[in-house]
Backbone as a printed PyTorch tensor [residue, N CA C, xyz], in Angstrom:
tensor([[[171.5230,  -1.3440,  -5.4250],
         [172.3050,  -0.9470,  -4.2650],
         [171.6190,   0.2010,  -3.5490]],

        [[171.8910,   0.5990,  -2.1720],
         [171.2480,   1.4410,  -1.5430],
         [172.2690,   2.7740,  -2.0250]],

        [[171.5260,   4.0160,  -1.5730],
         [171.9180,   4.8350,  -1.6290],
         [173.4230,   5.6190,  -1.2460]],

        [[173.7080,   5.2520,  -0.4190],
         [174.9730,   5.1970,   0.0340],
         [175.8600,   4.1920,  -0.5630]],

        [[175.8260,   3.2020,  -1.2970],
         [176.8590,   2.5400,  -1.7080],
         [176.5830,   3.1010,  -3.2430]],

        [[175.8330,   3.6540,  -3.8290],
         [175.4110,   4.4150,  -5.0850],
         [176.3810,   5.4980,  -5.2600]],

        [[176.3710,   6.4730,  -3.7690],
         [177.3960,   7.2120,  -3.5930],
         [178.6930,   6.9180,  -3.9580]],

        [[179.2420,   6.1980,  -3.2490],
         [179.9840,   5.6610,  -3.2210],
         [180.9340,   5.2870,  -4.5850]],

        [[180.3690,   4.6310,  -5.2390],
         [180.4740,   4.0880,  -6.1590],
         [180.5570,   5.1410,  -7.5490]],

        [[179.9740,   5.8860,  -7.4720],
         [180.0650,   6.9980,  -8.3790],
         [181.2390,   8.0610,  -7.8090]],

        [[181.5520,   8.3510,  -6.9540],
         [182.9710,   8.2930,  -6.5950],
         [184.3020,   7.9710,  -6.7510]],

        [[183.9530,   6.8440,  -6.9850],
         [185.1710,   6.0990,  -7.3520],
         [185.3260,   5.7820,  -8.7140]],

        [[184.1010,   5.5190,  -9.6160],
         [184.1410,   5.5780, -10.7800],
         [184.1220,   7.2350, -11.7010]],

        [[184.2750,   8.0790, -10.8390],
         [184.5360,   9.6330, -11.1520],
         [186.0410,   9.8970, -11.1790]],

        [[187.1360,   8.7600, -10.5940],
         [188.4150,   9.1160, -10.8150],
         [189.1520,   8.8770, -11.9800]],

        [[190.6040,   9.6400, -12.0430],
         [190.8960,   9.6440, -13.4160],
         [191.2690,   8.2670, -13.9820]],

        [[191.5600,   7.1830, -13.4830],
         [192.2260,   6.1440, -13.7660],
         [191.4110,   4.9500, -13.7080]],

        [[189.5940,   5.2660, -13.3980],
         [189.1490,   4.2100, -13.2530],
         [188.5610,   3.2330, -14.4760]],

        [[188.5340,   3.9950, -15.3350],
         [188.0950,   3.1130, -16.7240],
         [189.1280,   2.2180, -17.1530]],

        [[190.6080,   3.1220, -17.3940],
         [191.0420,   2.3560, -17.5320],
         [192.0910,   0.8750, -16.7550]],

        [[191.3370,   1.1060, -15.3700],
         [191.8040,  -0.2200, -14.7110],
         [190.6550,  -0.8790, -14.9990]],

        [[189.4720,  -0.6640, -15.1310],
         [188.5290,  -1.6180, -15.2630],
         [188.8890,  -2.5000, -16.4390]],

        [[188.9320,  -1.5700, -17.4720],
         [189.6060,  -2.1860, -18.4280],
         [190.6650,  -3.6050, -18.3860]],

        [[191.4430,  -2.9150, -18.1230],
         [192.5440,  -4.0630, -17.2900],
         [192.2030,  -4.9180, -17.0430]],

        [[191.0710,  -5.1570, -16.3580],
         [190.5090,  -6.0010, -15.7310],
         [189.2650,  -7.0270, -15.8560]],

        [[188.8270,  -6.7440, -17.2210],
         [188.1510,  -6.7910, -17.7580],
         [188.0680,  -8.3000, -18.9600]],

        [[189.6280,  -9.1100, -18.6230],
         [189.8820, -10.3500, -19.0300],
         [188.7700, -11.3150, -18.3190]],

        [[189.0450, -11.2970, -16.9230],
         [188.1190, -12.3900, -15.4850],
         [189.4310, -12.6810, -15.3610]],

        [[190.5080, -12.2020, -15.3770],
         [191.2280, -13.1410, -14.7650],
         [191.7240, -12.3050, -13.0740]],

        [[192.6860, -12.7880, -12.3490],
         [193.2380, -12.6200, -11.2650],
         [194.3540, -11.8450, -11.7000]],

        [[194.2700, -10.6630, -10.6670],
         [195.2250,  -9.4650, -10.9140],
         [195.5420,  -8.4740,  -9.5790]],

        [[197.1480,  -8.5830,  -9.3830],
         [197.5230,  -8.1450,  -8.0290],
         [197.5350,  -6.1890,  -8.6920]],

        [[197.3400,  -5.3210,  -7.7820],
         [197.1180,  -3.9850,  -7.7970],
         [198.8860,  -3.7900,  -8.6410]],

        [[199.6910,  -4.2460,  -8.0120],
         [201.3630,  -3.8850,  -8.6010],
         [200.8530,  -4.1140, -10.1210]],

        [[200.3080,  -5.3100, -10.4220],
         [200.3770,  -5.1520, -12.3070],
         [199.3820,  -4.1310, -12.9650]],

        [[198.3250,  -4.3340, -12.3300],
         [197.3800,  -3.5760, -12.8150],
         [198.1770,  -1.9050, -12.8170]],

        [[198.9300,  -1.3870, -11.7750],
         [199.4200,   0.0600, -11.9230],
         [200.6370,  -0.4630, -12.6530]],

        [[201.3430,  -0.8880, -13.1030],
         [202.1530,  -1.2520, -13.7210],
         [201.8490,  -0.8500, -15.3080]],

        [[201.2090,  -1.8260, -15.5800],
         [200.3200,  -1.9920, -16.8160],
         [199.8430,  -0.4580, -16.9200]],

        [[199.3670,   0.4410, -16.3290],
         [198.9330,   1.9610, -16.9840],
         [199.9650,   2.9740, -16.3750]],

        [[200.8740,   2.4290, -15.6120],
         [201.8940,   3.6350, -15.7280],
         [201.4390,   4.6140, -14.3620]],

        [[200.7680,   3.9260, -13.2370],
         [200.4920,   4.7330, -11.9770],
         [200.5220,   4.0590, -10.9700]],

        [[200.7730,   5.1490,  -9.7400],
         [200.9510,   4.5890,  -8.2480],
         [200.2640,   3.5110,  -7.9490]],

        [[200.9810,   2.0850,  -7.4000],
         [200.3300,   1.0440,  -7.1640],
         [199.0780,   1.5210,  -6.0590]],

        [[199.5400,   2.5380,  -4.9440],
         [198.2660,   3.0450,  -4.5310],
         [196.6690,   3.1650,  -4.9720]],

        [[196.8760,   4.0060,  -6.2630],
         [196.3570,   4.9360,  -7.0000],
         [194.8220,   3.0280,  -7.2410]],

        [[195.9070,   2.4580,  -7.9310],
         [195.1700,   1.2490,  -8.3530],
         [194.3190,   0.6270,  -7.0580]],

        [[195.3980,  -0.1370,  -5.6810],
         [194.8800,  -0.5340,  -4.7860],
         [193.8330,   0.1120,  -4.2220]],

        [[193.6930,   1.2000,  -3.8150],
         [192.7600,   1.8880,  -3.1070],
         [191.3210,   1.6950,  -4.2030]],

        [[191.4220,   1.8780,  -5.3000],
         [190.0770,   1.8100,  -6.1860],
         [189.6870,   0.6830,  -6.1960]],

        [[190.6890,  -0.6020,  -5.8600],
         [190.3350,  -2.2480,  -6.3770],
         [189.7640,  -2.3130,  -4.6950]],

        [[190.3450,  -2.3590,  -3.9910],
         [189.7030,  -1.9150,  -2.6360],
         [188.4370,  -1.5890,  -2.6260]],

        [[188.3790,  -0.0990,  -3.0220],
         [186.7130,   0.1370,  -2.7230],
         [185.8510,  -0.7070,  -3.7950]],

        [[186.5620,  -0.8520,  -5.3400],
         [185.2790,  -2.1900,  -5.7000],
         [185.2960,  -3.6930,  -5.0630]],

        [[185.8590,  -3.5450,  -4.4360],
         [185.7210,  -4.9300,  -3.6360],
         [184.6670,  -4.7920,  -2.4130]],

        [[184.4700,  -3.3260,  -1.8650],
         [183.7770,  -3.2750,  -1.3060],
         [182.3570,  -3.5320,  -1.2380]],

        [[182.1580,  -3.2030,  -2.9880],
         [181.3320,  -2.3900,  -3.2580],
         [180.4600,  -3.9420,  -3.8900]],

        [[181.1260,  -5.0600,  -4.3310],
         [180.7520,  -5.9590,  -4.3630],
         [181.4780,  -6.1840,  -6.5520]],

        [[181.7750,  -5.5600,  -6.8720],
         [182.0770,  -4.8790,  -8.3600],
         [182.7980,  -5.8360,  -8.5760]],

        [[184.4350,  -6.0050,  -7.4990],
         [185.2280,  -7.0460,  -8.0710],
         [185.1410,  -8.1110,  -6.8080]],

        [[185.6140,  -9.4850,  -7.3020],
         [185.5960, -10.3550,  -5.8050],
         [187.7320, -10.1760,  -5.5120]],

        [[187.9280, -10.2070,  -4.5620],
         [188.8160, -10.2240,  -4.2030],
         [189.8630, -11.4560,  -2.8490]],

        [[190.8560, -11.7370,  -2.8230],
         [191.1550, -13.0150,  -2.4280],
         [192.5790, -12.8590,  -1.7320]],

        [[193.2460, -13.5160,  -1.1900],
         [194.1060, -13.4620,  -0.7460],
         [195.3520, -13.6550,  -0.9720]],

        [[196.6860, -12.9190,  -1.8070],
         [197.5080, -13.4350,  -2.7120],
         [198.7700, -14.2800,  -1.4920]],

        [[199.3110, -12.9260,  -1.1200],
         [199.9340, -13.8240,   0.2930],
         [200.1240, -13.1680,   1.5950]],

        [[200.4040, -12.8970,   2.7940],
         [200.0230, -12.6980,   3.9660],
         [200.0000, -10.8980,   4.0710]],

        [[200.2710,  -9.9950,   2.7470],
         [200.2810,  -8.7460,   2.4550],
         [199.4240,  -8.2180,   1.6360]],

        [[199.1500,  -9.2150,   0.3960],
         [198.7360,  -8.5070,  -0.4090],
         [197.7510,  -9.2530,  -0.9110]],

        [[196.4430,  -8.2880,  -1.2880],
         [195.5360,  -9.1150,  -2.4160],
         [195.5620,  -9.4040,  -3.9920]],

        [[194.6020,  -9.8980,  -4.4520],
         [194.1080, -10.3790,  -6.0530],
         [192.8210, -10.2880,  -6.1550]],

        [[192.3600,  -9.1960,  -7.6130],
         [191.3190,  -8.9720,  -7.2950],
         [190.7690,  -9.2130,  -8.9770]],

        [[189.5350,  -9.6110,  -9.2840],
         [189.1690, -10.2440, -10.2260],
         [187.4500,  -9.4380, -10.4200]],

        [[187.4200,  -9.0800, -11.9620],
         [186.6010,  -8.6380, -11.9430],
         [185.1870,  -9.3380, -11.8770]],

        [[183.6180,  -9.0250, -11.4320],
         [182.9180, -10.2130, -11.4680],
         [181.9220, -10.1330, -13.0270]],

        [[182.0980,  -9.4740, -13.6170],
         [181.6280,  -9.5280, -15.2630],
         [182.1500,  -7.9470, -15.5170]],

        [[181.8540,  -8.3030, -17.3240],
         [182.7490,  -7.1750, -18.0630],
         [181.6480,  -6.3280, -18.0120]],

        [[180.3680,  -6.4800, -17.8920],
         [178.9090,  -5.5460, -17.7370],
         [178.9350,  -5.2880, -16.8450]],

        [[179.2160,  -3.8390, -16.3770],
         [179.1170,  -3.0570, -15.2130],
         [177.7460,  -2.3120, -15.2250]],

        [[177.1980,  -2.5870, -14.7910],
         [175.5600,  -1.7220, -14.2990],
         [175.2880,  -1.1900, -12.9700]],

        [[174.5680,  -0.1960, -12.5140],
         [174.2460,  -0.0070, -11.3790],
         [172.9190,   0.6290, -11.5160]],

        [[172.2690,   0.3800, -10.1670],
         [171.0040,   0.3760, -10.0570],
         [170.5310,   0.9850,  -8.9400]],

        [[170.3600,   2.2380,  -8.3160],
         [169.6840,   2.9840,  -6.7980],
         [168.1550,   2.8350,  -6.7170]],

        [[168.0190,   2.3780,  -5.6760],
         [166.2870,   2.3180,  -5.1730],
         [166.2230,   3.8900,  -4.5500]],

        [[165.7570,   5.1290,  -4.9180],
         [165.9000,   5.7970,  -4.7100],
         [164.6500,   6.2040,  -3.8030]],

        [[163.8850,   5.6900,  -3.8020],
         [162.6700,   5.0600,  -2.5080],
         [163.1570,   4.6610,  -0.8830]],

        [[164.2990,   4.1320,  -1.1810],
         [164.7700,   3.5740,  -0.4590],
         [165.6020,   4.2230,   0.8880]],

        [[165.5670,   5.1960,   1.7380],
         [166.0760,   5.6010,   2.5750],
         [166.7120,   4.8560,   4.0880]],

        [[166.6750,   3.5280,   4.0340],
         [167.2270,   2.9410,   5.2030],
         [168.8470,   3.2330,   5.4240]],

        [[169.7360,   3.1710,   4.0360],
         [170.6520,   3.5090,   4.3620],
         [171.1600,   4.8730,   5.3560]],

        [[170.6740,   6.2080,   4.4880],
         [170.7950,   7.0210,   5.7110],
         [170.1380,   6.8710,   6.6530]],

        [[169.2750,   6.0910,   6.7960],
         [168.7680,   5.6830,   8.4240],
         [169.4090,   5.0750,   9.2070]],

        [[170.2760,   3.9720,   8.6720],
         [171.1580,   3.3770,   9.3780],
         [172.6850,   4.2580,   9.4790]],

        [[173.0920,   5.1020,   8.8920],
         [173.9470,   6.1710,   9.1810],
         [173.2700,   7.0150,  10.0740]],

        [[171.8530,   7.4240,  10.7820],
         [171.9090,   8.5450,  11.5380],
         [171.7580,   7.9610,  12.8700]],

        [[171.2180,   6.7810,  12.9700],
         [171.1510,   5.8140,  13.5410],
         [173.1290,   5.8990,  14.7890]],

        [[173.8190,   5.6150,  13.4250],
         [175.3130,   5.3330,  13.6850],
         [175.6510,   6.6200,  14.0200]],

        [[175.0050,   7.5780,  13.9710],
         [175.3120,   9.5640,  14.6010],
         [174.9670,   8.9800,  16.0010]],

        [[173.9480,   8.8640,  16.2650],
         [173.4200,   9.1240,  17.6230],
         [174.4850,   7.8920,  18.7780]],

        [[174.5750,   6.6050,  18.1890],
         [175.3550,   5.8520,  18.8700],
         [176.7130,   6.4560,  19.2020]],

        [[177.1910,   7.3220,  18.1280],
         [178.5730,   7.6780,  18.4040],
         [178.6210,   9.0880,  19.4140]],

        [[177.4440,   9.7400,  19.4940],
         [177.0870,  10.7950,  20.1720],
         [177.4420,  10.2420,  21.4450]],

        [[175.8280,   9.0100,  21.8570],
         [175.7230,   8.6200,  23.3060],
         [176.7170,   7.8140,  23.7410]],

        [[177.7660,   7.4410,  23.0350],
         [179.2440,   6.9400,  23.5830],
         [180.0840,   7.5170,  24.0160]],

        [[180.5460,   8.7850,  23.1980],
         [181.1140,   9.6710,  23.7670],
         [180.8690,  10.8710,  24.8900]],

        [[179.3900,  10.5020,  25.0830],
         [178.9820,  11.2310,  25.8330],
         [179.1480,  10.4910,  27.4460]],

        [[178.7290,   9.4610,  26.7520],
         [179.0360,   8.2560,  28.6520],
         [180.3970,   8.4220,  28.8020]],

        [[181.3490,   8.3540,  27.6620],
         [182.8970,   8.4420,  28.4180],
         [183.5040,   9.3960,  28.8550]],

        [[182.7930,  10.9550,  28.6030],
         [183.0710,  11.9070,  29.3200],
         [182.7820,  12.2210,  30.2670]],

        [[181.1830,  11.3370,  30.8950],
         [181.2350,  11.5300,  32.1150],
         [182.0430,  10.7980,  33.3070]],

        [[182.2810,   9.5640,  32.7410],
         [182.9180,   8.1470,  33.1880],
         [184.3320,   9.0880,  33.5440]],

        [[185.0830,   9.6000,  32.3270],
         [186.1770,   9.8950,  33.0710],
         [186.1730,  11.4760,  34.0760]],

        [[185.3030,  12.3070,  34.0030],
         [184.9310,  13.2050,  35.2320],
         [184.3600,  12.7250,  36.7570]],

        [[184.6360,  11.6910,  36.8180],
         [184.5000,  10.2830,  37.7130],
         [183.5870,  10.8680,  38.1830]],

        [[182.0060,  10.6510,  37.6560],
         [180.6290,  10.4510,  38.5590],
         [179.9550,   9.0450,  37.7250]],

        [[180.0660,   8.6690,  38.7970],
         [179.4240,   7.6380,  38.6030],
         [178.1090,   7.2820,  38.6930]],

        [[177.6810,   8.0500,  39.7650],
         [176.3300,   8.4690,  39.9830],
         [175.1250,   8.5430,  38.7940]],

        [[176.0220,   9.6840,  38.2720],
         [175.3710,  10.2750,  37.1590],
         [175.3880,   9.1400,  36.0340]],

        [[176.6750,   8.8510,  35.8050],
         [176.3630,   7.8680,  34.3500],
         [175.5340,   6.7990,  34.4800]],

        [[175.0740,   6.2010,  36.3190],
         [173.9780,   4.9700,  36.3180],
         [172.9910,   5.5620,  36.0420]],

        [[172.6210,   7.2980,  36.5910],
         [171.2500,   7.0770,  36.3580],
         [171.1430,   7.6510,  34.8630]],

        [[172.2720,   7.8060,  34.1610],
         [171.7470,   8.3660,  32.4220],
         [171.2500,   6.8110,  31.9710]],

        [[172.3050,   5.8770,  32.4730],
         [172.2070,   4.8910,  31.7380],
         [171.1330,   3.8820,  31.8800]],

        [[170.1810,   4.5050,  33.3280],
         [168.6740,   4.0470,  33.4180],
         [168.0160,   4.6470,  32.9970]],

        [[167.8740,   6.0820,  32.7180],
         [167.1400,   6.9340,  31.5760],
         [166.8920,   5.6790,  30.6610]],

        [[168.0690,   5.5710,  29.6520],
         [168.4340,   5.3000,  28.4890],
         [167.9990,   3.9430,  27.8590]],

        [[167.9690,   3.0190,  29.1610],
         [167.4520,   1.5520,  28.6340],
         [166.4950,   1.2190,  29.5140]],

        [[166.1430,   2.0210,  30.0270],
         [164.8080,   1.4220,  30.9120],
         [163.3430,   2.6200,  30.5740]],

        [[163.7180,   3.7580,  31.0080],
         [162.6360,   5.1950,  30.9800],
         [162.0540,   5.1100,  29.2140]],

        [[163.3470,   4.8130,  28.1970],
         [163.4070,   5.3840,  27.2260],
         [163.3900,   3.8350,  26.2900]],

        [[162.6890,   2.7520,  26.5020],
         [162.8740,   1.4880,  25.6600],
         [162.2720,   1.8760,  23.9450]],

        [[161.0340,   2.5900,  24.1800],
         [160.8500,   3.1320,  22.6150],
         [161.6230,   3.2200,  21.7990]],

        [[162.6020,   4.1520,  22.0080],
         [163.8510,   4.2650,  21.4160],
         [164.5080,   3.3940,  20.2760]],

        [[164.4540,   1.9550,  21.3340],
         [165.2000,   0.9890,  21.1910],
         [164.0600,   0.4250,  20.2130]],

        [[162.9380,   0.2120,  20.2520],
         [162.2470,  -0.2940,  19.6180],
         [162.1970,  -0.1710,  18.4060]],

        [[162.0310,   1.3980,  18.6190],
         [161.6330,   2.1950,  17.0800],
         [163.1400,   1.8630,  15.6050]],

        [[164.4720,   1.9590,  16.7120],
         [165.4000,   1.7540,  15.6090],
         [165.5690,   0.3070,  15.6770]],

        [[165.5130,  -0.7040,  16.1330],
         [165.2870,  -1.9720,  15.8980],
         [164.4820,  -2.8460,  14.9610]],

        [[163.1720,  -2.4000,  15.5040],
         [162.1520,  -2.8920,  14.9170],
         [161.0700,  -2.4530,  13.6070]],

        [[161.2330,  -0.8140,  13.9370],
         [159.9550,   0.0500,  13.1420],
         [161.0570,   0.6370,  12.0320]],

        [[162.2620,   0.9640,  12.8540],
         [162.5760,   1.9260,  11.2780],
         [163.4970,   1.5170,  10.5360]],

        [[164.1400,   0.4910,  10.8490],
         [165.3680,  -0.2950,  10.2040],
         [164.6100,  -0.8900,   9.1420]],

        [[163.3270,  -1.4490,   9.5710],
         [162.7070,  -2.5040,   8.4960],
         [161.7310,  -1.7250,   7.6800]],

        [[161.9140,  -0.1260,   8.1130],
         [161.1450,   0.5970,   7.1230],
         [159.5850,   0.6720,   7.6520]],

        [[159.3180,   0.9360,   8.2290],
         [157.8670,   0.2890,   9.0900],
         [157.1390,   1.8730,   9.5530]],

        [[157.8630,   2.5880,  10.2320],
         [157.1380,   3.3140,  10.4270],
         [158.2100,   5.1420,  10.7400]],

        [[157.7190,   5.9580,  10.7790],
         [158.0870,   7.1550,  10.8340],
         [159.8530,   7.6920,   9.9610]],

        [[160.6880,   6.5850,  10.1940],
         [162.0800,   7.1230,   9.7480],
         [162.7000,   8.1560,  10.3520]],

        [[163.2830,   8.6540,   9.3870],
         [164.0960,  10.0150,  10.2140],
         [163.2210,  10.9350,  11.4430]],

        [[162.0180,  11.6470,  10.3410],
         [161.4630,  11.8180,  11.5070],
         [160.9520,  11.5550,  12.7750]],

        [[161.1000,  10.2670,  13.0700],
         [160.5560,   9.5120,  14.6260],
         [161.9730,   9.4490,  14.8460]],

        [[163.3040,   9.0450,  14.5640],
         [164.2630,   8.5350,  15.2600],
         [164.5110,  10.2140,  15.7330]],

        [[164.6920,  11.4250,  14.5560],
         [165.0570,  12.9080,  15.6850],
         [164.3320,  12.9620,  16.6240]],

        [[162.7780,  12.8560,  17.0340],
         [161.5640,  13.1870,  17.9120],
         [162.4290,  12.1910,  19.0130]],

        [[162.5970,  11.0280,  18.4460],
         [162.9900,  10.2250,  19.9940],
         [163.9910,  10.7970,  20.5640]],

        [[165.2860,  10.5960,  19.8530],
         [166.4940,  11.4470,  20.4390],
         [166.1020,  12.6610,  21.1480]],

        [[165.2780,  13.6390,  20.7600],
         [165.1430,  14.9970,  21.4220],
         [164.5180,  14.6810,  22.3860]],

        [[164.0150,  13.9550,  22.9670],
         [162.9340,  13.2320,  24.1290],
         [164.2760,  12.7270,  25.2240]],

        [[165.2160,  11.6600,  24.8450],
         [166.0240,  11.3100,  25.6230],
         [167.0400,  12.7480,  25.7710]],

        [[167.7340,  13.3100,  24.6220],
         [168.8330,  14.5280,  25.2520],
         [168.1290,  15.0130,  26.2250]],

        [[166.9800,  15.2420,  26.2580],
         [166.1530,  16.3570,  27.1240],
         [166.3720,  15.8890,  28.4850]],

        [[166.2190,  14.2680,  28.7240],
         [165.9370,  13.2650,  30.1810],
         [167.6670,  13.9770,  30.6550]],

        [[168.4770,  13.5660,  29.8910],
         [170.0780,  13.4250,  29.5420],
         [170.3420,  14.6790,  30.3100]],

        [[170.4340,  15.4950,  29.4440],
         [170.7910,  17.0530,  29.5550],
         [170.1930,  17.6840,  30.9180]],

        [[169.0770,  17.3610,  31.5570],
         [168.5290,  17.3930,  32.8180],
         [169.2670,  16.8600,  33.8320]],

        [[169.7380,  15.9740,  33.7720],
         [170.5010,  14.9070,  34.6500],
         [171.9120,  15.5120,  35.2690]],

        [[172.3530,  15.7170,  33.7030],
         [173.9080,  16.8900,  34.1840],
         [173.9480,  17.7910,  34.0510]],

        [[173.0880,  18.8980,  33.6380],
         [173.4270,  20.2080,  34.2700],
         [172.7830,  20.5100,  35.6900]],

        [[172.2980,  19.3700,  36.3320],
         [171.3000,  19.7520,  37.7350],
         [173.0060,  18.7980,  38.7960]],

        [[173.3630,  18.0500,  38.1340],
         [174.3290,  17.2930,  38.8690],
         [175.8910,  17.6720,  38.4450]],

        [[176.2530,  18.5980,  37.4580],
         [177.3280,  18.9850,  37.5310],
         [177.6860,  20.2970,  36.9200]],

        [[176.4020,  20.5230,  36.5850],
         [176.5640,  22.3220,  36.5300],
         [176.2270,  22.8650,  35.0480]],

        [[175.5400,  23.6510,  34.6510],
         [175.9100,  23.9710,  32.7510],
         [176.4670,  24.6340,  32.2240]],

        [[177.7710,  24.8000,  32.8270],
         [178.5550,  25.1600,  31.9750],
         [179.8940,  24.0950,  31.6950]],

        [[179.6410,  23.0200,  32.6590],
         [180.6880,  21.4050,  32.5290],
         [179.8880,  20.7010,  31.5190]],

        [[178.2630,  20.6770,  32.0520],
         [177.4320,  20.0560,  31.0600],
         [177.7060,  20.2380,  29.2850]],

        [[177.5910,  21.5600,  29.1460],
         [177.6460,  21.9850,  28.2190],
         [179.4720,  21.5200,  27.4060]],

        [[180.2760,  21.7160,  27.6720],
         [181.5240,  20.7790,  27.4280],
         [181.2880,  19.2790,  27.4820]],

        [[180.9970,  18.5790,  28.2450],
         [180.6150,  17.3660,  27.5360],
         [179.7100,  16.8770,  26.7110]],

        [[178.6040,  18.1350,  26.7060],
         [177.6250,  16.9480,  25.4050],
         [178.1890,  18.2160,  24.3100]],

        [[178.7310,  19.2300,  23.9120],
         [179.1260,  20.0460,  22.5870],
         [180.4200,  19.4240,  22.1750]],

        [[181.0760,  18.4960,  23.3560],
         [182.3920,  17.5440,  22.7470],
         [182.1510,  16.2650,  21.7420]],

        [[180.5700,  15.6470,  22.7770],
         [180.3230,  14.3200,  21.6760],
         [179.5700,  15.3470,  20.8160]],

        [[179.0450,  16.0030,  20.1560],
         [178.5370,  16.2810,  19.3540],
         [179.3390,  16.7850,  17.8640]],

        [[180.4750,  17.0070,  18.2260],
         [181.5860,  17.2210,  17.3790],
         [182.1690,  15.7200,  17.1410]],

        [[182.3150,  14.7640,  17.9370],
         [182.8980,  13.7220,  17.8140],
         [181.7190,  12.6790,  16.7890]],

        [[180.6050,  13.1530,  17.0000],
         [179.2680,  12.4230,  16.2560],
         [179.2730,  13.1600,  15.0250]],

        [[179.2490,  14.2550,  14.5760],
         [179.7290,  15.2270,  13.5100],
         [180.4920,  14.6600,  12.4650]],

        [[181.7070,  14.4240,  13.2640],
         [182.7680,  13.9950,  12.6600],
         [182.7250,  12.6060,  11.8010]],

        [[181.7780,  11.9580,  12.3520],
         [181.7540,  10.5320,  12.0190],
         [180.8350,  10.6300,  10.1670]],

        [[179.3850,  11.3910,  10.2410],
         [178.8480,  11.8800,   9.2650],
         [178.5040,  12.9450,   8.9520]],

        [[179.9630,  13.9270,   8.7750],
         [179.2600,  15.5370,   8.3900],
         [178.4550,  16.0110,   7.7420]],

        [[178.4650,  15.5710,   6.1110],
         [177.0930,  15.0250,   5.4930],
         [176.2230,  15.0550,   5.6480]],

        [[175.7920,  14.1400,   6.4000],
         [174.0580,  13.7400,   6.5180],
         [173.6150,  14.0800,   7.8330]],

        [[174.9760,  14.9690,   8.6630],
         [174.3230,  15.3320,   9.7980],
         [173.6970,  16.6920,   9.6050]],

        [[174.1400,  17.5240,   8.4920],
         [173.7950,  18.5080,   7.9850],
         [172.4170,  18.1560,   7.0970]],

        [[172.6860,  17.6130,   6.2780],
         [172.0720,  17.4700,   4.9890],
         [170.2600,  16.5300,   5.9460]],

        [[170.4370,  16.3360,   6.8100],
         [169.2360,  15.5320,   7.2790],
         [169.0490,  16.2750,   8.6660]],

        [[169.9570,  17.1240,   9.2720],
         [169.4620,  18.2690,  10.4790],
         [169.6530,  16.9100,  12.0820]],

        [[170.4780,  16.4900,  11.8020],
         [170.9610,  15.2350,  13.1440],
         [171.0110,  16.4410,  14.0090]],

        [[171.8790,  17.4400,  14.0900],
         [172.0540,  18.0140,  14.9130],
         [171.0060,  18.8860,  16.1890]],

        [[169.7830,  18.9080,  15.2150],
         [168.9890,  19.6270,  15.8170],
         [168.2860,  19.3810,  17.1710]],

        [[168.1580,  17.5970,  17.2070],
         [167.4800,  17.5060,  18.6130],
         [168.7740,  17.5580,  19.9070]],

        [[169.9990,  17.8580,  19.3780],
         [170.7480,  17.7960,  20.2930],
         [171.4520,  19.1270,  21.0130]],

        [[170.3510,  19.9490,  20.6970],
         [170.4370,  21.0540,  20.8740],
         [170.2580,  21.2530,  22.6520]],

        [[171.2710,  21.6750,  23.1500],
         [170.9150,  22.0350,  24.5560],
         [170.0370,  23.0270,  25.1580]]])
C-alpha cells in the first residue's frame, strides 16, 4: 500500500477496540456493525466507523445489507501490511489536491467580486501561458518520471507569481491579498499535514 493508506491504516488499527472486532470477524463470515458492537459491548458507531475505514482500506470487502445499512466480511484471517516507502506519489497526489483546492477557491473569489475580466485573463495564464504545469502533474510526476515535489512547488511559484500580478495591478493589494490568504487557508484546511510537513505553502507566498 502507498504511504498514505499505511497511515491510515495504522490509525485505525491503533484504536482501542480494533483487535478485538477483527477478531469477531475473523470467522469469513458476513457481519452487520449492530452485531459486531453488540457482541463486545460498544457503540455500534465505535464498530461502523472502523469496518468503514477497513473497507476502505481494502482489509474487509463490504456489501449491501438493505437500503441503510452495510455487511462487512473479513477478506482473510492474515492481516499483513506492506509500505513502499520509496514510494512518494501518494503525497504527490495529495499536494497536487492542495494546489487544485487553492486555484478553485481562488477563481471563486474573484468570480464573486464580479470581475470578470480578471478571472479570463488568470484563466489564460493558467491553461494556455502555463501548459507545463499541466504536463508535469499529468504526465512526469504522477507516473514518477521526473522532479516530484520539487518541480510541482517551482511550477506553482512560477504561475502564483503570473496570478498574483494580475490582481494586485487590477484590483489593488490589499483586496488581492484577501483573496489569495482566503484560498490558502481553504487549501490548508484540506491537508494541514503535508502542507506543513512538505512546505506547500511556500510558493504561495505573496
Amino acid at each position: 500500500m502507498d504511504q498514505r493508506s499505511f497511515r491510515q491504516a495504522v490509525l485505525l488499527l491503533s484504536g482501542d477496540h480494533s483487535l478485538g472486532i477483527l477478531k469477531v470477524m475473523r470467522d469469513g463470515q458476513w457481519h452487520l456493525s449492530s452485531e459486531v458492537a453488540h457482541h463486545l459491548n460498544i457503540h455500534i458507531t465505535t464498530a461502523s466507523k472502523f469496518l468503514q475505514g477497513l473497507a476502505d482500506l481494502g482489509v474487509v470487502e463490504r456489501r449491501a445489507h438493505d437500503a441503510r445499512t452495510s455487511e462487512y466480511k473479513l477478506v482473510s484471517p492474515r492481516l499483513r501490511l506492506e509500505v513502499d516507502l520509496a514510494d512518494d506519489v501518494g503525497p504527490l497526489r495529495e499536494a497536487v489536491d492542495f494546489y487544485v483546492t487553492y486555484f478553485q477557491v481562488l477563481f471563486e473569489g474573484i468570480r464573486r467580486l464580479g470581475w470578470p475580466s480578471v478571472e479570463t485573463e488568470m484563466q489564460h495564464r493558467l491553461t494556455t501561458d502555463h501548459q507545463e504545469l499541466r504536463a508535469a502533474i499529468f504526465q512526469e510526476m504522477i507516473a514518477g518520471s521526473n522532479g516530484g515535489l520539487d518541480r510541482l512547488r517551482d511550477l506553482i511559484a512560477a504561475v502564483h507569481r503570473d496570478l498574483w500580478g494580475i490582481c494586485s495591478q487590477s484590483l489593488g493589494r490589499s483586496t488581492a491579498e484577501r483573496v489569495f490568504q482566503r484560498a490558502l487557508r481553504e487549501a490548508v484546511g484540506t491537508h494541514p499535514d503535508l502542507a506543513v510537513r512538505c512546505g506547500l505553502t511556500r510558493p504561495l507566498e505573496a
